[in-house]
mmCIF file of the N, C-alpha and C atoms, coordinates in Angstrom:
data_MODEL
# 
_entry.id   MODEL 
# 
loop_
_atom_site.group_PDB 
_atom_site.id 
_atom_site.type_symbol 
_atom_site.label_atom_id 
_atom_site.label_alt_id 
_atom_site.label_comp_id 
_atom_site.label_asym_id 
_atom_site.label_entity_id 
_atom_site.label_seq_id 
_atom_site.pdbx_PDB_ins_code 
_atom_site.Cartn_x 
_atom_site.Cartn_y 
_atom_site.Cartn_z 
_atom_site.occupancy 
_atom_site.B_iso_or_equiv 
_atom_site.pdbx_formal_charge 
_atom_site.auth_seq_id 
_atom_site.auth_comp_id 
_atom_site.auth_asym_id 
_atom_site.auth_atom_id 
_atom_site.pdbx_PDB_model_num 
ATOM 1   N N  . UNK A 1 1  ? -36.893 -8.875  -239.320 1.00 0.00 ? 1  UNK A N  1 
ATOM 2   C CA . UNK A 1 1  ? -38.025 -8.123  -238.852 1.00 0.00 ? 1  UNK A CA 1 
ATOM 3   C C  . UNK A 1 1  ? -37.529 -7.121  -237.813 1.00 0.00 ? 1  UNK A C  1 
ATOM 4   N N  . UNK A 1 2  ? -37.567 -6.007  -237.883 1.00 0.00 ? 2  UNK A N  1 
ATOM 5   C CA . UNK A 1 2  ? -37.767 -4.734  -236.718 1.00 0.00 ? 2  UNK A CA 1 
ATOM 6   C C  . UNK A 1 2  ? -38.745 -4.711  -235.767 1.00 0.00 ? 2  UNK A C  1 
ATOM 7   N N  . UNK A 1 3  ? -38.669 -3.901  -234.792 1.00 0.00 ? 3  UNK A N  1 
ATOM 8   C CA . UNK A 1 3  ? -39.503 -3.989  -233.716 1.00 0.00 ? 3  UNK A CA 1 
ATOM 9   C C  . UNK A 1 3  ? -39.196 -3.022  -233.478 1.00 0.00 ? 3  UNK A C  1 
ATOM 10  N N  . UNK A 1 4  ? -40.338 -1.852  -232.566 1.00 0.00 ? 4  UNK A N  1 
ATOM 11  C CA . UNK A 1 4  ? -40.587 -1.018  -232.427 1.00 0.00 ? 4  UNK A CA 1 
ATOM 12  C C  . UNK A 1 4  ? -40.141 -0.488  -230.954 1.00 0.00 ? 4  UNK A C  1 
ATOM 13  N N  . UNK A 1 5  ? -39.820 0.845   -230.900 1.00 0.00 ? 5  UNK A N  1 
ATOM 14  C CA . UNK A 1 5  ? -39.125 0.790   -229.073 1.00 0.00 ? 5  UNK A CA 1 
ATOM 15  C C  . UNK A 1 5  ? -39.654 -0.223  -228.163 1.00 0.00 ? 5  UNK A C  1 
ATOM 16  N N  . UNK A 1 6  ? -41.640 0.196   -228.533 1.00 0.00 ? 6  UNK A N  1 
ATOM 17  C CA . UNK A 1 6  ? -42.249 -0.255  -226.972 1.00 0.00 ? 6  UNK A CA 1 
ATOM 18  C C  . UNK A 1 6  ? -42.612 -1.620  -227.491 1.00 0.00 ? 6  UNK A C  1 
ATOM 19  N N  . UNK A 1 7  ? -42.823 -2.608  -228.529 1.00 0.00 ? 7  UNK A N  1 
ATOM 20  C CA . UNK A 1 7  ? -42.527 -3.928  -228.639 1.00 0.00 ? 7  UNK A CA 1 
ATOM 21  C C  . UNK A 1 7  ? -41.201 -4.713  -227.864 1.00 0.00 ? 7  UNK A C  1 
ATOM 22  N N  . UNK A 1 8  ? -40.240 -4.026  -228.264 1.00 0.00 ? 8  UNK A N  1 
ATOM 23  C CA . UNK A 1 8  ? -38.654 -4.119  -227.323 1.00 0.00 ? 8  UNK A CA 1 
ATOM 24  C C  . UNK A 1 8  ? -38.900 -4.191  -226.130 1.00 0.00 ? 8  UNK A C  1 
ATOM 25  N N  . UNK A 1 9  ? -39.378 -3.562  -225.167 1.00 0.00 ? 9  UNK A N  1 
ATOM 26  C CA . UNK A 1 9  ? -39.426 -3.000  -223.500 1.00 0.00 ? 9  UNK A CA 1 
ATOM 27  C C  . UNK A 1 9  ? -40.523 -4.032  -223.706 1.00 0.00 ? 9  UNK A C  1 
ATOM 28  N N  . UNK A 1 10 ? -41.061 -4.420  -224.094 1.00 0.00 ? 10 UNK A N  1 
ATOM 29  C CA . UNK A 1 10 ? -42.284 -5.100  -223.810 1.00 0.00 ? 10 UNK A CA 1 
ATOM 30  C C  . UNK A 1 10 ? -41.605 -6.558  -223.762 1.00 0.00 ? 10 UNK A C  1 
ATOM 31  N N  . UNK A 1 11 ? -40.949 -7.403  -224.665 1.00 0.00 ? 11 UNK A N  1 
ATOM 32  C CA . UNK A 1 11 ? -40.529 -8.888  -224.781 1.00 0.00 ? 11 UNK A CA 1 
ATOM 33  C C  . UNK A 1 11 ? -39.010 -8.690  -223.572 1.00 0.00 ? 11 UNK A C  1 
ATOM 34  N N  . UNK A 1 12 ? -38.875 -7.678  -223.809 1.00 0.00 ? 12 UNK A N  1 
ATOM 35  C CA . UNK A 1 12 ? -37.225 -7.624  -222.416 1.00 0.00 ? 12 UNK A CA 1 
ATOM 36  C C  . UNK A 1 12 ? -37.387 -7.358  -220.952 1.00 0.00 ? 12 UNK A C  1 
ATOM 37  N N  . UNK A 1 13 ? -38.685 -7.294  -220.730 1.00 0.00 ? 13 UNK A N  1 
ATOM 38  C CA . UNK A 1 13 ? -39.507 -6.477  -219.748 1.00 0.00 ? 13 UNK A CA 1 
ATOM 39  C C  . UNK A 1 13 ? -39.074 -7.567  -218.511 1.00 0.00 ? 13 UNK A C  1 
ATOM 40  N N  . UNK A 1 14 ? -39.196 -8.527  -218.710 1.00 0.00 ? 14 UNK A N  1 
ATOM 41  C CA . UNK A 1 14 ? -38.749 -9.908  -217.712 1.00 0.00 ? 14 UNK A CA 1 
ATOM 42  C C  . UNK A 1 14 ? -37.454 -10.184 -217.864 1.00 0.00 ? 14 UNK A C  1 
ATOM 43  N N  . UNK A 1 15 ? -36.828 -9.618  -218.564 1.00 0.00 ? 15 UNK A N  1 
ATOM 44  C CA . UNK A 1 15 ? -35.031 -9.633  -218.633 1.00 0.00 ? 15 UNK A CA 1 
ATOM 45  C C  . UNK A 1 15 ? -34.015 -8.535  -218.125 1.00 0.00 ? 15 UNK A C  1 
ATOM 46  N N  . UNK A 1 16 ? -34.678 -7.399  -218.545 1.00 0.00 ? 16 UNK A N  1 
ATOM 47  C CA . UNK A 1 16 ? -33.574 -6.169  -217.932 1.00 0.00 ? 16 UNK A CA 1 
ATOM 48  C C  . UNK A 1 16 ? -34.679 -5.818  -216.780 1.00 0.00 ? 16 UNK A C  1 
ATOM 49  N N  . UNK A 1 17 ? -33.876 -5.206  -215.892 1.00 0.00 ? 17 UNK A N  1 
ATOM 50  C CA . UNK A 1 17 ? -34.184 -4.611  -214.923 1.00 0.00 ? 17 UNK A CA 1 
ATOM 51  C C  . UNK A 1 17 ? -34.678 -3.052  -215.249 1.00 0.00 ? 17 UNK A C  1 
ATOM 52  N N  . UNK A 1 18 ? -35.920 -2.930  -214.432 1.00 0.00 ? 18 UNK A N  1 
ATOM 53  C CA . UNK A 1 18 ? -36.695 -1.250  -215.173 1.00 0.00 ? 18 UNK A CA 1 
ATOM 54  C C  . UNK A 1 18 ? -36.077 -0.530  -214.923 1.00 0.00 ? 18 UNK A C  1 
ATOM 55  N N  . UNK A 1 19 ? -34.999 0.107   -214.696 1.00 0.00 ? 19 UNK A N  1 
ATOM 56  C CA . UNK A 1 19 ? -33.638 0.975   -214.489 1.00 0.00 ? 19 UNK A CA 1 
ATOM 57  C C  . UNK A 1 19 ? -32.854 1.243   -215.442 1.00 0.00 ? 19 UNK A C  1 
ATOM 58  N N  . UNK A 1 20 ? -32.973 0.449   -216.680 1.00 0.00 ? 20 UNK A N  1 
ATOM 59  C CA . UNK A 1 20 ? -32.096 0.105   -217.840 1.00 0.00 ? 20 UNK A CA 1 
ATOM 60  C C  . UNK A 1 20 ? -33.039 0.337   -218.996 1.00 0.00 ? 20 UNK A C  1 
ATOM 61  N N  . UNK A 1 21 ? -32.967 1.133   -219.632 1.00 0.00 ? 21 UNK A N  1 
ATOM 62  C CA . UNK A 1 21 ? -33.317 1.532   -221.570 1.00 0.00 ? 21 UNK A CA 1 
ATOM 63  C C  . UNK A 1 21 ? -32.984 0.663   -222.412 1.00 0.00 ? 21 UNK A C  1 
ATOM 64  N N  . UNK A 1 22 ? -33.227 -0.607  -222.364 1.00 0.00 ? 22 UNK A N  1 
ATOM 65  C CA . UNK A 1 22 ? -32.819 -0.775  -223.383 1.00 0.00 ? 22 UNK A CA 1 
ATOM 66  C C  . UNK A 1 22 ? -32.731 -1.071  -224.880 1.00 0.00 ? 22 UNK A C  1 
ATOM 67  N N  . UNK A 1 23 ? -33.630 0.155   -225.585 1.00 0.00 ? 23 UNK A N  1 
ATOM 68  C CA . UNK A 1 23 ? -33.539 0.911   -226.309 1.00 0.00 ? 23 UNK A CA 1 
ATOM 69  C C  . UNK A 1 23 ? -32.165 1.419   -226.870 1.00 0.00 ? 23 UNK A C  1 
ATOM 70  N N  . UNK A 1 24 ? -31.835 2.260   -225.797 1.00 0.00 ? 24 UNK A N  1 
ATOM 71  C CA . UNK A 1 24 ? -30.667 3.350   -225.719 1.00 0.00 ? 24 UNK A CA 1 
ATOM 72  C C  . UNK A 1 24 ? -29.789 2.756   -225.774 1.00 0.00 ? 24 UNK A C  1 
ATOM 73  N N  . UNK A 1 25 ? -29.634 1.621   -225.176 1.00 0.00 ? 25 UNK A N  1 
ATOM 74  C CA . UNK A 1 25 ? -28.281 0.428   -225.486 1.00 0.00 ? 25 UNK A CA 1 
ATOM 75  C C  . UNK A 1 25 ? -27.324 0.193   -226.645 1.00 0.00 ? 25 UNK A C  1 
ATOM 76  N N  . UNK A 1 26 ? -28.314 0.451   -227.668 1.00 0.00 ? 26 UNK A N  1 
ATOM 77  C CA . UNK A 1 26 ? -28.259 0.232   -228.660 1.00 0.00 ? 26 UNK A CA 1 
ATOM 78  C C  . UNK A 1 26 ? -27.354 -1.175  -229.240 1.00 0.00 ? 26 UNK A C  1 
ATOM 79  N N  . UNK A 1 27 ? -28.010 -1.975  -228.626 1.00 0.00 ? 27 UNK A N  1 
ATOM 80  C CA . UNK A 1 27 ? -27.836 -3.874  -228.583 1.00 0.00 ? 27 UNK A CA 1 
ATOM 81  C C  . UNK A 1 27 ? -28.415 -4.403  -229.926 1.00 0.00 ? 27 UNK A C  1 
ATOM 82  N N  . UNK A 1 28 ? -28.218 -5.347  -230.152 1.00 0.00 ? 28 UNK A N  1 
ATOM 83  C CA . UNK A 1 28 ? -28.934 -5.909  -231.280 1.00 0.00 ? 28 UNK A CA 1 
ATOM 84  C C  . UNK A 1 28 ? -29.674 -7.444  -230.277 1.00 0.00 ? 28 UNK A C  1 
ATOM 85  N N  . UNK A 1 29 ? -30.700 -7.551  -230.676 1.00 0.00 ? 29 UNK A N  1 
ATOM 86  C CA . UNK A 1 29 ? -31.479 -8.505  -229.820 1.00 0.00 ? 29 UNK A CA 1 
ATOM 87  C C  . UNK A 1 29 ? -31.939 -9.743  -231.020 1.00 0.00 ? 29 UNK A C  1 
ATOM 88  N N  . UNK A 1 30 ? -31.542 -10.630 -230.421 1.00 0.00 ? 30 UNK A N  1 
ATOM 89  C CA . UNK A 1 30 ? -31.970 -12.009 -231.274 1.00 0.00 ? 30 UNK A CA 1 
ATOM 90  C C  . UNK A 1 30 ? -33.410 -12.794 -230.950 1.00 0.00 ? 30 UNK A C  1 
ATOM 91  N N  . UNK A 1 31 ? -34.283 -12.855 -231.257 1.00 0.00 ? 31 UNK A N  1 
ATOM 92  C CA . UNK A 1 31 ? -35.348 -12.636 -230.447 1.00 0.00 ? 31 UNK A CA 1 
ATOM 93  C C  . UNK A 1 31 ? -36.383 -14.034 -231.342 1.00 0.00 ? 31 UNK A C  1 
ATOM 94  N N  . UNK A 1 32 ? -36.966 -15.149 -230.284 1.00 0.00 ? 32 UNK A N  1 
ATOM 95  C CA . UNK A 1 32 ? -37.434 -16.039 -231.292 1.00 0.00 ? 32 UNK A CA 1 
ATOM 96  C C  . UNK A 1 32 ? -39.068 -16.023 -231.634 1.00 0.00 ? 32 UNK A C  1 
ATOM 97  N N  . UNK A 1 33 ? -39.827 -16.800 -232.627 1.00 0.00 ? 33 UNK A N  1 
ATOM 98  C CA . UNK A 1 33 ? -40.908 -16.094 -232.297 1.00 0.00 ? 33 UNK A CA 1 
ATOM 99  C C  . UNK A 1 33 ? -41.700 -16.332 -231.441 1.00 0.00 ? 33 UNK A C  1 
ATOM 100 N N  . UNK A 1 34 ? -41.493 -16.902 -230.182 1.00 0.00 ? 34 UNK A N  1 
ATOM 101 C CA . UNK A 1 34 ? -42.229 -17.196 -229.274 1.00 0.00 ? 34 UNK A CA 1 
ATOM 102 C C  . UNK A 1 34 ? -41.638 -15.678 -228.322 1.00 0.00 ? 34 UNK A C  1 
ATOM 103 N N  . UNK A 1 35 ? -40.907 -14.650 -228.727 1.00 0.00 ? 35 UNK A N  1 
ATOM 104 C CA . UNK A 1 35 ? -40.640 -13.468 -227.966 1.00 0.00 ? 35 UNK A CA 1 
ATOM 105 C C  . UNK A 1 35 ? -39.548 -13.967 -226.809 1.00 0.00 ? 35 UNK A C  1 
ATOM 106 N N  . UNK A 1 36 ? -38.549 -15.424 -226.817 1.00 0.00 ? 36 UNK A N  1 
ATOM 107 C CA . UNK A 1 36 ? -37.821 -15.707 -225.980 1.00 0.00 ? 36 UNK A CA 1 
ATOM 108 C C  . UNK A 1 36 ? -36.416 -15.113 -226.910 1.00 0.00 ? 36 UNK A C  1 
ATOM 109 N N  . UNK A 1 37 ? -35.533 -14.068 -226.039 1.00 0.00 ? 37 UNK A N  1 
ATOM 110 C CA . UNK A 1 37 ? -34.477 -13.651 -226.359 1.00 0.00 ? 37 UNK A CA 1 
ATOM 111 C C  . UNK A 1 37 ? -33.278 -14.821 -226.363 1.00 0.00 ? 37 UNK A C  1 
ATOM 112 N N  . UNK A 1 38 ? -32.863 -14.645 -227.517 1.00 0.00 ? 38 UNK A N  1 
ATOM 113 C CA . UNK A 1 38 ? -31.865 -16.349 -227.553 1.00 0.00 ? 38 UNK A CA 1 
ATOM 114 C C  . UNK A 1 38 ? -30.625 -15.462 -227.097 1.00 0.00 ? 38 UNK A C  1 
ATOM 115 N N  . UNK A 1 39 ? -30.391 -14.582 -227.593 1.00 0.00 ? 39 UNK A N  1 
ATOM 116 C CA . UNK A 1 39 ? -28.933 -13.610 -227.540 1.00 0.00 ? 39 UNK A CA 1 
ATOM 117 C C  . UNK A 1 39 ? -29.295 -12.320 -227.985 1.00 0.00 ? 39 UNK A C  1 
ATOM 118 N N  . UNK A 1 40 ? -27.510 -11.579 -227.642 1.00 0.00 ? 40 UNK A N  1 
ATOM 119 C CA . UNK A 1 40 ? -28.022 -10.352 -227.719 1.00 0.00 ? 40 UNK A CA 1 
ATOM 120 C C  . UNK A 1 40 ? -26.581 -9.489  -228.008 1.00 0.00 ? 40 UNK A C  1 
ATOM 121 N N  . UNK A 1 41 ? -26.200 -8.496  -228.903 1.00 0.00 ? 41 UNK A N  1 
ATOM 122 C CA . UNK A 1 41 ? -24.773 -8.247  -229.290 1.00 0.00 ? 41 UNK A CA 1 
ATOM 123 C C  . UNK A 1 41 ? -24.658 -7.047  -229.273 1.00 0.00 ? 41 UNK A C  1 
ATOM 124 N N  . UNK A 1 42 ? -23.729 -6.428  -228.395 1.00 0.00 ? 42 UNK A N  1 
ATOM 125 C CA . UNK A 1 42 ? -23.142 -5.084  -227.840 1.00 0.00 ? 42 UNK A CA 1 
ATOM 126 C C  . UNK A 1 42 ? -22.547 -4.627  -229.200 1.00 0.00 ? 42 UNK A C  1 
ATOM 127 N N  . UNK A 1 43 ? -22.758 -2.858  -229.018 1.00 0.00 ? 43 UNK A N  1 
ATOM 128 C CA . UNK A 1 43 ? -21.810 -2.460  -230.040 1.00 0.00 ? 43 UNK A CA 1 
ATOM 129 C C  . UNK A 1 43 ? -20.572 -2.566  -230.032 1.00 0.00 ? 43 UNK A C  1 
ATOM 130 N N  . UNK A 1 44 ? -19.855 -3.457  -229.197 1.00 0.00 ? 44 UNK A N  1 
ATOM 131 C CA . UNK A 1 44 ? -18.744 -3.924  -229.195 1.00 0.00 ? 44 UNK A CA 1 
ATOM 132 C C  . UNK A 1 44 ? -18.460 -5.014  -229.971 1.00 0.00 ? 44 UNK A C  1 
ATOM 133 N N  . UNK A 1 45 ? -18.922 -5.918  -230.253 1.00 0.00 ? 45 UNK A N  1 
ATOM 134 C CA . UNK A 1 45 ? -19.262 -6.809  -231.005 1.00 0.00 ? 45 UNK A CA 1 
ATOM 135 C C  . UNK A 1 45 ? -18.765 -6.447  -232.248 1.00 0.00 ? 45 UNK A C  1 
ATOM 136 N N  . UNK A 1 46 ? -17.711 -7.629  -233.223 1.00 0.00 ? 46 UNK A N  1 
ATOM 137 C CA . UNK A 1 46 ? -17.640 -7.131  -234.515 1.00 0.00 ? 46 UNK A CA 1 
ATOM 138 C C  . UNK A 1 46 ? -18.747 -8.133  -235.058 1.00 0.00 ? 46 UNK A C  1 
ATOM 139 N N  . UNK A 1 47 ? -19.258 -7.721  -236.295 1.00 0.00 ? 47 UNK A N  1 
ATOM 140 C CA . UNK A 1 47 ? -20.057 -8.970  -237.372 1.00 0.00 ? 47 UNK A CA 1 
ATOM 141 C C  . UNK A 1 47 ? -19.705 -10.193 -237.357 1.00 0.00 ? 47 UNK A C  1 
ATOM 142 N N  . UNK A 1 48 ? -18.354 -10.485 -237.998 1.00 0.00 ? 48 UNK A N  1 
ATOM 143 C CA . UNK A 1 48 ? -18.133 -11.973 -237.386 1.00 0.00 ? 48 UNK A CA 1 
ATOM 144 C C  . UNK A 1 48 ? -18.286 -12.523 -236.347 1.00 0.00 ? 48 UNK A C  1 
ATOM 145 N N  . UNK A 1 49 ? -18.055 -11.735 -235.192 1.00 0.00 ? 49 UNK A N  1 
ATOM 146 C CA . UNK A 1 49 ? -18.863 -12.452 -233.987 1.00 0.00 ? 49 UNK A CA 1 
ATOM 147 C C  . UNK A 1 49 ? -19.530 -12.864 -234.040 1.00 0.00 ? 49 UNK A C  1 
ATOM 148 N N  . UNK A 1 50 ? -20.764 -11.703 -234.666 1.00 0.00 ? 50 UNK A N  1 
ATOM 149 C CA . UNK A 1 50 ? -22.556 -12.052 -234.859 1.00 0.00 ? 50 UNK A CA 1 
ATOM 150 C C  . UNK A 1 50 ? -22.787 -12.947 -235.783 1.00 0.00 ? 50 UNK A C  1 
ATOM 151 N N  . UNK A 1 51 ? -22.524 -13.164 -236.476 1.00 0.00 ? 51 UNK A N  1 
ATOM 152 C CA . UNK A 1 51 ? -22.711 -14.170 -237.387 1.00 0.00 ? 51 UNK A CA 1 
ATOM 153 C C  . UNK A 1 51 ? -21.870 -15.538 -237.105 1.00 0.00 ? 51 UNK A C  1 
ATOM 154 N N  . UNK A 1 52 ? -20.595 -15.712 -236.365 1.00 0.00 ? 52 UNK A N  1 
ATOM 155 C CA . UNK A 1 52 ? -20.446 -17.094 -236.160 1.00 0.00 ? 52 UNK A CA 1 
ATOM 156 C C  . UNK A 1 52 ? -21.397 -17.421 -235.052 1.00 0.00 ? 52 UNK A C  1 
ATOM 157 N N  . UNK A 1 53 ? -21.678 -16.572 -233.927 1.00 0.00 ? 53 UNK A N  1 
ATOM 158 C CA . UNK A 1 53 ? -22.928 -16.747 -232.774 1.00 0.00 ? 53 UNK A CA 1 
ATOM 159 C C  . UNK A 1 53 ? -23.985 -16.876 -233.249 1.00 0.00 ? 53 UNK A C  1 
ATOM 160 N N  . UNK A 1 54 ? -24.536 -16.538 -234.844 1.00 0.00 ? 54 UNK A N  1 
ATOM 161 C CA . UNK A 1 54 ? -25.992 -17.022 -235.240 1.00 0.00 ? 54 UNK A CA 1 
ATOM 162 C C  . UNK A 1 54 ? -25.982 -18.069 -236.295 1.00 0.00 ? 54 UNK A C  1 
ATOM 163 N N  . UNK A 1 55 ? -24.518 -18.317 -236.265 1.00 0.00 ? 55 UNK A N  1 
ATOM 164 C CA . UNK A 1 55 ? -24.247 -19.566 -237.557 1.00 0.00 ? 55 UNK A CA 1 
ATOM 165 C C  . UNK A 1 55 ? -24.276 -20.447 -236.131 1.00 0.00 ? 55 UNK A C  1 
ATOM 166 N N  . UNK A 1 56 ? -24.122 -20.929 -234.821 1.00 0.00 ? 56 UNK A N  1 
ATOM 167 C CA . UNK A 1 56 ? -23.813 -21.603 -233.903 1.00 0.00 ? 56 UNK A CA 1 
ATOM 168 C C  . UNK A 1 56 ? -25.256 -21.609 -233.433 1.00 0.00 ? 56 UNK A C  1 
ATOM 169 N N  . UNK A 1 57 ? -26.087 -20.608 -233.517 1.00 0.00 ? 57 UNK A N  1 
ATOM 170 C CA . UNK A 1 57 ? -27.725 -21.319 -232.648 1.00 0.00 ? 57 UNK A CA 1 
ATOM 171 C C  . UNK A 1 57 ? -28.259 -21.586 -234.056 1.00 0.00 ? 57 UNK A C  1 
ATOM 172 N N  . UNK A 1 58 ? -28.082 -21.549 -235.115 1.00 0.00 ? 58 UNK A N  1 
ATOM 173 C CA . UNK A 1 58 ? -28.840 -22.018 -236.183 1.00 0.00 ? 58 UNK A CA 1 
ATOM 174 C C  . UNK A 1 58 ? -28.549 -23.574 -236.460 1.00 0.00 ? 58 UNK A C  1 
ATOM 175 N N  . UNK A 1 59 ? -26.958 -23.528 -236.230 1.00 0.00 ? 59 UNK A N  1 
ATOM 176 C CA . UNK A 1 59 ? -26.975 -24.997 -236.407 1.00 0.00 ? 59 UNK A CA 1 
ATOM 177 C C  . UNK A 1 59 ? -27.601 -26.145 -235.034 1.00 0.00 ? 59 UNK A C  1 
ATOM 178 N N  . UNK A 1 60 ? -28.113 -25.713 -234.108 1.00 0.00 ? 60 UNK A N  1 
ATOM 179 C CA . UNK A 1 60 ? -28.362 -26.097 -232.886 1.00 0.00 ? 60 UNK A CA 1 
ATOM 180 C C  . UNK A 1 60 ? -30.037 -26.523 -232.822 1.00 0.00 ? 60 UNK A C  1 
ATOM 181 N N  . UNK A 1 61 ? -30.486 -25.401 -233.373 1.00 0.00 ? 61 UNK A N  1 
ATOM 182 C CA . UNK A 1 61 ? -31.823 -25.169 -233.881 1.00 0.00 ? 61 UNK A CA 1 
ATOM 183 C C  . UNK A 1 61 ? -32.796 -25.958 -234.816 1.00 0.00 ? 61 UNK A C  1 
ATOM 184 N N  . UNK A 1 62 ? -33.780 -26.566 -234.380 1.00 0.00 ? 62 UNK A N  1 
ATOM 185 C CA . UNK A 1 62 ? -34.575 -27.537 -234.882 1.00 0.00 ? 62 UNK A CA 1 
ATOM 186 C C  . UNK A 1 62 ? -35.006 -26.572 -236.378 1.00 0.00 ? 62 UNK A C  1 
ATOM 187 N N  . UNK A 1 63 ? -35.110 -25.177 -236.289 1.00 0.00 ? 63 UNK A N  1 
ATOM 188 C CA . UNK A 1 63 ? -35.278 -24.348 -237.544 1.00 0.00 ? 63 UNK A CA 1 
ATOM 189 C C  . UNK A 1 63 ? -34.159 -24.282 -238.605 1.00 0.00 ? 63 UNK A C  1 
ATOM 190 N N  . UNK A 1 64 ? -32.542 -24.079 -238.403 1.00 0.00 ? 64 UNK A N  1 
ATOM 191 C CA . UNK A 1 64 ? -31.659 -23.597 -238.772 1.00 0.00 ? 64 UNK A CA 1 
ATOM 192 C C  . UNK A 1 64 ? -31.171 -24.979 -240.081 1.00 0.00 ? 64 UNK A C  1 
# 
């Protein structure tokens, strides 16, 4: 599911500091549906990262 800029600023709003876009970041946000951010992956980040870090909260996860 996607989310929209101001959905974003809205669930991160209690996480980043209002000084910070982050939008513009251009982060990838892991986001559950209760809107609690589990993680979150810099464009530094390769895929395998992201995916052994979401193969690791899935297996953790009463959902996964």
């Amino acid at each position: 599911m996607y989310a929209t800029s101001a959905g974003l600023k809205t669930v991160l709003a209690a996480s980043v500091p209002e000084t910070i876009d982050p939008v513009n970041l251009h982060y990838i946000y892991v986001v559950d549906p209760l809107g609690n951010v589990m993680m979150y992956f810099t464009p530094e980040n390769t895929p395998e990262e992201m995916l052994d870090d979401i193969d690791k909260l899935l297996d953790r996860s009463s959902a996964g």
